[in-house]
N, C-alpha and C positions, 0 to 999 in steps of 0.2 A: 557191082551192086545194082539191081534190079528197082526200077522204081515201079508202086502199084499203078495202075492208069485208072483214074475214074473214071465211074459210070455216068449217063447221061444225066440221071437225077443228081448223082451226087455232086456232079460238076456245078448244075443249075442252082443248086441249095448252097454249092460254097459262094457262088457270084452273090445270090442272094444276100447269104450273110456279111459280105465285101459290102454292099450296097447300106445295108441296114451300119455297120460299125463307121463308115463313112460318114452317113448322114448326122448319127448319134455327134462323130468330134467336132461336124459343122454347125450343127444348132450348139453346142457347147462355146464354142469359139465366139460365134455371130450371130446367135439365134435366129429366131424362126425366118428374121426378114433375109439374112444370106444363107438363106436354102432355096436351092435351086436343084433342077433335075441337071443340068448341064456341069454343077459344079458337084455333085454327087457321083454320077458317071466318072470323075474325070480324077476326082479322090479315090475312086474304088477302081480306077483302071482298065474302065469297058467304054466302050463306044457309045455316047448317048443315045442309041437305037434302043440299043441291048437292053436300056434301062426299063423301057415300053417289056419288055417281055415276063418280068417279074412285077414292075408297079404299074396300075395304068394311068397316074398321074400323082406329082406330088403330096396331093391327100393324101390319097390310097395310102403311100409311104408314112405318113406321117400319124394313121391308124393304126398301121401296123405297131409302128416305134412304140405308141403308147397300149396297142392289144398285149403286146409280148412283152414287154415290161412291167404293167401292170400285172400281167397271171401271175408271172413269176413274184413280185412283193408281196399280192393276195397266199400266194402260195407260202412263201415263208414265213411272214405275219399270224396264217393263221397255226403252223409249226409252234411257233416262238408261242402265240397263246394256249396253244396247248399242255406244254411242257409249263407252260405260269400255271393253269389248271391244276396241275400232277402236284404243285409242288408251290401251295401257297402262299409258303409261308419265309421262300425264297423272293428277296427283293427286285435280286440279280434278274431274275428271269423275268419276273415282272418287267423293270428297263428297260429288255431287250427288245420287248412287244416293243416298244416306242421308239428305240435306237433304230432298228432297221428300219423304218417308213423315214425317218430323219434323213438316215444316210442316203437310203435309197432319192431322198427328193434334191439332197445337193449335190449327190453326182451328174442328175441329168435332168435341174431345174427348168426348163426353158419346157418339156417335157408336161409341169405342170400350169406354167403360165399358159400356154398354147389350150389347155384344157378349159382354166379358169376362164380364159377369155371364149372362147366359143359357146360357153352352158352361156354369156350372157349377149350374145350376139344376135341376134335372129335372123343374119344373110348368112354365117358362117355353114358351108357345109357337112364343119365337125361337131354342129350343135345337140344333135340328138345321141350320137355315139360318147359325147363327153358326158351326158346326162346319164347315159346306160351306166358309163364307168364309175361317176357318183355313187349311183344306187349300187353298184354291184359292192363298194367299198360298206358305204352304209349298211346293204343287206349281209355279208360276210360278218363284220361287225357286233350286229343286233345278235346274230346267231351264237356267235361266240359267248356272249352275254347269256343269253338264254341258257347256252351249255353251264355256265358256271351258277345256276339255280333259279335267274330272271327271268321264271316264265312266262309267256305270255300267251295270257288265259283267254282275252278281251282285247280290248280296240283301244281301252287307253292303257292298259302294258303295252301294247305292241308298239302305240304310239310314242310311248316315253322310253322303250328300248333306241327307238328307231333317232329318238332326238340328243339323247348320249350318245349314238353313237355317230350321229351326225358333227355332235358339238366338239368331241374329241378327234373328228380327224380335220375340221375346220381348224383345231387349238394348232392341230400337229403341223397341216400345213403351213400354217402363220410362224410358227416357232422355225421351221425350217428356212425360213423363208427372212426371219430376221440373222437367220445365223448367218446367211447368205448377206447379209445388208450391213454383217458385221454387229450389230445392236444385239447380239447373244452369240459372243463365240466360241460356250465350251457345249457341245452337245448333248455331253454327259448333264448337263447343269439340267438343257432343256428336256430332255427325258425323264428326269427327278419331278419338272411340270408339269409335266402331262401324267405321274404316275399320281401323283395329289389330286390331280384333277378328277381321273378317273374315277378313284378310290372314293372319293368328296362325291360325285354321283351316283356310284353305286349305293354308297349308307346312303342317300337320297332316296332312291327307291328302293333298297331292304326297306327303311322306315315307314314309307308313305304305304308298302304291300303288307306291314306288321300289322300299320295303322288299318286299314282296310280290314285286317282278319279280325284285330279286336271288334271295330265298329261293327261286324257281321255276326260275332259271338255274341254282342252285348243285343244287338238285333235279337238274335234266337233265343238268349234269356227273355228278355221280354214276349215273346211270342210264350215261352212254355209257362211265364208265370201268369200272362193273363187266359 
């Protein structure tokens, strides 16, 4: 039996991902302060040289961790809200939008602590890329909102899209983050939260955009009767 022999790329892209699943069980283990390039090389089974050739320093690595993990939740999150979209009037799928951002933050919480603390640091070198990743959450988010009829016409829709959806993934992180602390440990529990929450803001602005359309009728009536 004949084995395939990788190619140069391919070889380079499995160490890579050797490097990347390494590092992921050592921030789990020990968080961010027992990550080390020495002890990441040595989990992943490459000479600490070698590690310079994919990262060029422990940041580097540690953008990646949260670029490629975040796409990928961005990516299924906005899945899961679509299919809640299709099919409103399923609860199921609504939860699900909130279960995966849950799971996904306590399988590799340190992941978002590392994030929380840099948006509020000002020496941190990962303080602008954590702030990108915010918004890109909040921006995905808003949109999705928009998709299910909260459009946003003006600068204070756009502003009250952008703060529901701020405020629910602050909820979500917080809930994730107690489940972890033990102080909520059925997840399912804390998904049921965040679907109330959400739901409690949306009638918020249906109502406040209803109210807007009346006051704007009641506007034009008075314009045609005087």
């Amino acid at each position: 039996m004949t084995s395939t022999q990788l190619s140069r790329s391919e070889a380079k892209d499995l160490t890579r991902r050797r490097l990347i699943r390494a590092a992921l069980s050592i921030l789990d283990a020990e968080g961010e302060a027992g990550l080390t390039t020495v002890k990441v090389a040595k989990a992943a089974g490459i000479a600490q040289s070698s590690f310079y050739v994919h990262f060029k320093d422990r940041q580097e690595l540690l953008r990646v961790l949260a670029e490629e993990g975040g796409e990928r939740l961005r990516k299924s999150m906005r899945e899961a809200r679509r299919q809640a979209r299709e099919h409103p009037d399923d609860l199921e799928r609504h939860r699900e939008t909130f279960r995966i951002p849950l799971e996904a933050i306590c399988r590799h919480p340190e992941l978002l602590r590392i994030q929380v603390r840099a948006r509020h640091d000002p020496s941190s070198s990962l303080r602008q890329f954590a702030a990108e990743t915010a918004a890109a959450y909040r921006e995905h988010h808003a949109a999705d909102l928009a998709a299910l009829g909260y459009t946003a016409d003006n600068e204070r829709d756009r502003r009250r899209l952008e703060m529901i959806a701020d405020g629910i993934n602050a909820a979500t992180n917080a809930l994730a983050m107690g489940h972890l602390e033990g102080r909520y440990p059925d997840l399912d529990e804390a998904a049921d939260i965040l679907v109330a929450l959400s739901r409690g803001a949306l009638r918020l602005l249906k109502s406040t955009r209803s109210g807007a359309g009346a006051d704007h009728a009641a506007d034009q009536g008075v314009e045609q009767q005087a």
